[in-house]
N, C-alpha and C positions, 0 to 999 in steps of 0.2 A: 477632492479635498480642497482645502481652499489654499494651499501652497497651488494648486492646478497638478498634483501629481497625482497617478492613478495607484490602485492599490488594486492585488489579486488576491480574492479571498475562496476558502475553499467552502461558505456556506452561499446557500441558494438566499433569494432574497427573500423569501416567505417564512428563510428560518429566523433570519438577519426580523423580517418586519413580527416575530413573537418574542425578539427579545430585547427590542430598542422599547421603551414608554411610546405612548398611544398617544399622551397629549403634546411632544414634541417632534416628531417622525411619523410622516407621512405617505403612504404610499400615493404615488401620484400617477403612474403609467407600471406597466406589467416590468420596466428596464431600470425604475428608477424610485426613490425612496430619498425624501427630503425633509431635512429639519426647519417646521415650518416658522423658526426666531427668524431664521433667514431671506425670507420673502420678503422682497419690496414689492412686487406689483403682479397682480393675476390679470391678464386682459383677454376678452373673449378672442376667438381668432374665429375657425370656420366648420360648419355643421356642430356643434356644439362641444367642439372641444375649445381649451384657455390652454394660453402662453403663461407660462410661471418664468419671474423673475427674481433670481438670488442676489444677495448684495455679494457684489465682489466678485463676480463670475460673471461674463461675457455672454458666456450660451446661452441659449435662453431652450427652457424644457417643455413641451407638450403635456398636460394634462388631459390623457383621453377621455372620452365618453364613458367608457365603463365605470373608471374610477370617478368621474366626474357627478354621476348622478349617484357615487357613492359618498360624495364628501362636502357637496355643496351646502347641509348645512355646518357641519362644522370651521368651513373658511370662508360662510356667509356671504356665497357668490349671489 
């Protein structure tokens, strides 16, 4: 969240990604789902996966291959 507090929820992320909108959440890796208003910066990193960066959050997320050559054209990498 963006307070940095975590949250336990009792759905899987595949249920959580059929019932968020398509054109604002994102599946990005098999562990993670992002609301893509919040992306400041995608930069390539290594073997063809990207670094996704959030505003306002430190960490920085991997964008694997799988989903990656599932979403490049929609974030126009």
């Amino acid at each position: 969240t963006e307070s940095g507090k975590y949250e336990i929820m009792r759905k899987t992320l595949t249920e959580w990604q059929k019932l968020l909108p398509e054109i604002l959440f994102l599946r990005i890796h098999r562990s993670y789902i992002i609301n893509i208003n919040f992306v400041s910066k995608i930069a390539k990193w290594t073997s063809g996966t990207y670094k996704v960066y959030l505003e306002n959050i430190t960490e920085t997320f991997t964008l694997s291959q799988r989903y990656a050559s599932l979403i490049k054209n929609k974030l126009k990498l």
